[in-house]
C-alpha positions in Angstrom: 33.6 -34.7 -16.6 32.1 -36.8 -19.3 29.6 -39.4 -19.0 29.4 -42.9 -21.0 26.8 -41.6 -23.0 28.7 -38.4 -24.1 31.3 -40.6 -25.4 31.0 -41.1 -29.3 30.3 -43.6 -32.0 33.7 -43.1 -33.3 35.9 -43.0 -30.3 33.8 -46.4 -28.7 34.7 -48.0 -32.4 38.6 -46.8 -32.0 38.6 -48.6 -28.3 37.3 -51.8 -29.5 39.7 -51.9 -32.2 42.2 -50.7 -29.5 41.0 -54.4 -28.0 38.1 -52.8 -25.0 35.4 -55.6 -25.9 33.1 -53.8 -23.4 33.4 -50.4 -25.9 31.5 -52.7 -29.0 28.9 -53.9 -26.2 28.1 -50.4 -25.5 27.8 -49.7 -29.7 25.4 -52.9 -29.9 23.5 -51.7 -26.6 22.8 -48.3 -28.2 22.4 -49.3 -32.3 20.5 -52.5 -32.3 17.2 -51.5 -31.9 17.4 -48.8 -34.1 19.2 -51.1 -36.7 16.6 -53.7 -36.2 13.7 -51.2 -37.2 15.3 -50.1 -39.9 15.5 -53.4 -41.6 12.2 -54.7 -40.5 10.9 -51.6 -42.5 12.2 -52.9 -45.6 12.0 -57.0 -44.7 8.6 -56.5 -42.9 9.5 -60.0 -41.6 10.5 -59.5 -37.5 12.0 -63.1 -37.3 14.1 -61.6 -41.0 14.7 -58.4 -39.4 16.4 -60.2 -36.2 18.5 -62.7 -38.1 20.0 -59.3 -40.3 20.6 -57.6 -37.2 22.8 -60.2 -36.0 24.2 -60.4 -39.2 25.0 -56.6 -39.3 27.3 -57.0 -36.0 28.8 -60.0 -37.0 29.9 -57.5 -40.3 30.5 -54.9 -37.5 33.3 -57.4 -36.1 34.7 -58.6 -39.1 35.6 -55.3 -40.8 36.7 -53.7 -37.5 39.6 -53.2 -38.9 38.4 -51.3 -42.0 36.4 -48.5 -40.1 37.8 -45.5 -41.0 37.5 -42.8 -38.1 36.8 -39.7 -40.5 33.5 -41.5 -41.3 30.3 -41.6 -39.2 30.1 -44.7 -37.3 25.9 -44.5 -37.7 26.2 -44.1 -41.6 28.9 -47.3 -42.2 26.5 -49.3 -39.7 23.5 -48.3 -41.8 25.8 -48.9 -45.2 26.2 -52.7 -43.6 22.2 -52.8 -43.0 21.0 -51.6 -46.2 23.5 -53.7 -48.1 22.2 -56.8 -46.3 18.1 -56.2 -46.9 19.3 -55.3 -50.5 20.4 -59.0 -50.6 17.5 -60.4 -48.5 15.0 -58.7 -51.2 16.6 -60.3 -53.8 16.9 -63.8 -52.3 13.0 -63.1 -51.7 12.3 -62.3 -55.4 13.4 -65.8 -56.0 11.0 -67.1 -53.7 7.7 -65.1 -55.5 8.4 -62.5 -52.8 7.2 -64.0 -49.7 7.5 -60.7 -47.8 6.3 -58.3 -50.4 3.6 -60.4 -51.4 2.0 -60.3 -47.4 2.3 -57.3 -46.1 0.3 -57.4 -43.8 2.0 -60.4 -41.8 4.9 -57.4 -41.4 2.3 -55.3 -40.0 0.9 -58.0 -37.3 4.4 -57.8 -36.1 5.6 -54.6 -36.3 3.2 -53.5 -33.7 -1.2 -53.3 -32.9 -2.8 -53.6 -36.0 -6.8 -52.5 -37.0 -8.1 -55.4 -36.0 -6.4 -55.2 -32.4 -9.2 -51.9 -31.9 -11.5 -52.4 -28.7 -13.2 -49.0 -29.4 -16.7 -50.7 -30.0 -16.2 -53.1 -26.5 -14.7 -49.5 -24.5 -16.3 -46.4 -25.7 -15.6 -44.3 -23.5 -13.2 -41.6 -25.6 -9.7 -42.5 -23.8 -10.2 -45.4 -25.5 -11.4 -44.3 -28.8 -8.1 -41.8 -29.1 -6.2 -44.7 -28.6 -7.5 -46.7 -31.1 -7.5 -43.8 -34.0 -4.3 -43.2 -32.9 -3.7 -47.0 -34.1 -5.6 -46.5 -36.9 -3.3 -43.2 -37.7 0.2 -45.5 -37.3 -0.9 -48.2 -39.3 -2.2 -45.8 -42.2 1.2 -44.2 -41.9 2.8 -47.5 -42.1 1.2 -48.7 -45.1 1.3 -45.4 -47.4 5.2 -45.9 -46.5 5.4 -49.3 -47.6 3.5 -48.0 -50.7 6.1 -45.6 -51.7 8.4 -46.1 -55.0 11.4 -48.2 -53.8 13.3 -45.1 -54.5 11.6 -42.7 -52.4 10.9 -45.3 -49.4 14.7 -46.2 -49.2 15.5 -42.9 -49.2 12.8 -42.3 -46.3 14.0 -45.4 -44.2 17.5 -43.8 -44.8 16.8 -40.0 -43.7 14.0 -40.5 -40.8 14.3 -44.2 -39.3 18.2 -44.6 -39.6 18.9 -40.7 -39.4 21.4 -40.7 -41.7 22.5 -37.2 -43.2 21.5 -36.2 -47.3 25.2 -36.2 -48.2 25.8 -39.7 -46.9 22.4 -41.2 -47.9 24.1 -39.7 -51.4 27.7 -41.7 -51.0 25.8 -44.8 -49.8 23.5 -45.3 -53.1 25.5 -43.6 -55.6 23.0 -40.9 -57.0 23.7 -36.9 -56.4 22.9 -35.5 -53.2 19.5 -33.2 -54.6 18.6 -36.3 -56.5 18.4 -37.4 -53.0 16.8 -34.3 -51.6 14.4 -34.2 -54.7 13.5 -37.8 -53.5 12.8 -37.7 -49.8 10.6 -34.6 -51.1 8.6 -36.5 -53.3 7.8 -39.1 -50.1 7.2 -36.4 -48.2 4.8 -34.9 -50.6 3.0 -39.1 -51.0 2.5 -39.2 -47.6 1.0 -35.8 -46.6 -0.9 -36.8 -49.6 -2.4 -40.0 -47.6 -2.6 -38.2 -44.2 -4.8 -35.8 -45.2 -6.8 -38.6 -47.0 -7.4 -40.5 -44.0 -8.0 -37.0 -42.0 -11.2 -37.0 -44.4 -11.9 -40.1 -44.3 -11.8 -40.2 -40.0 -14.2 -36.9 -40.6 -16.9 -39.0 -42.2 -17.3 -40.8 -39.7 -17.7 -38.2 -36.2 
């Protein structure tokens, strides 16, 4: 017998349109927290990232009626999502990009940042593996937001919002191993800077 959470994307989405309000409760309860990371990876503004997130189910509502049940329910969400930080990051631009400009205001609230480390007050090692392990997500973070626009949407696209190659493809209009060829070069970026901060955390044992 299958459980709630066996029950798919697509058939929730054909029973809300079917009228079962409690069916597109379920789809907020189980997208909205991934949506909302995804976008505050691009805004890196939390109070942005909630007000698009909103905005992305009031879209969700309004072109019920559009969703077409051969597609992935995940990948038109995420179509909805990028389309709307597109806009936000132009809207920005206007404004001498705010949120580009201060990065690290994104980072203060996208989780503990290096100056949140208590190593030197607690040194006993718990607590130092802790706070490299800090020190290892916010590198990771940064050499991320450092990536060509090209590479770090594609990134976003493929490993926060888990959307497949072929659909990442559809959704920005470029060939699918252009795409590939992409998400390879980030890939390649970022071992780059992990293994630049693995020598730099070496230096100082």
């Amino acid at each position: 017998m299958a459980t709630r959470e066996e029950v798919t994307d697509e058939a929730l989405m054909l029973r809300y349109q079917g009228g079962d309000r409690s069916a597109f409760a379920q789809l907020v309860r189980r997208h909205k927290a991934p949506v909302f990371n995804f976008i505050l990876r691009h805004t890196r503004s939390s109070s942005v990232a909630e007000d698009l997130t909103q905005d992305v189910f009031v879209r969700v509502v309004q072109s019920a009626a559009d969703f077409r049940h051969s597609a992935r329910f995940s990948t038109w969400v995420y179509t909805i999502a990028r389309n709307l930080c597109i806009d936000q990051l132009r809207k920005a631009q206007l404004r001498r990009h705010p949120s580009l400009d201060q990065p690290q205001a994104g980072a203060d609230e996208d989780g503990p940042t290096l100056g949140e480390r208590t190593a030197d007050q607690h040194p006993d090692r718990a607590v130092d593996r802790a706070a490299i392990g800090r020190q290892l997500s916010e590198h990771i973070r940064r050499a991320v937001d450092d990536l060509p626009e090209d590479q770090r949407e594609v990134f976003l696209l493929r490993e926060v919002a888990n959307v497949p190659f072929k659909d990442i493809a559809t959704m920005i209009g470029i060939p699918e191993n252009t795409v590939k060829s992409r998400m390879r070069y980030a890939l390649e970026r970022l071992q780059r800077a992990l293994q630049e901060y693995e020598d730099y955390a070496r230096t100082l044992r």
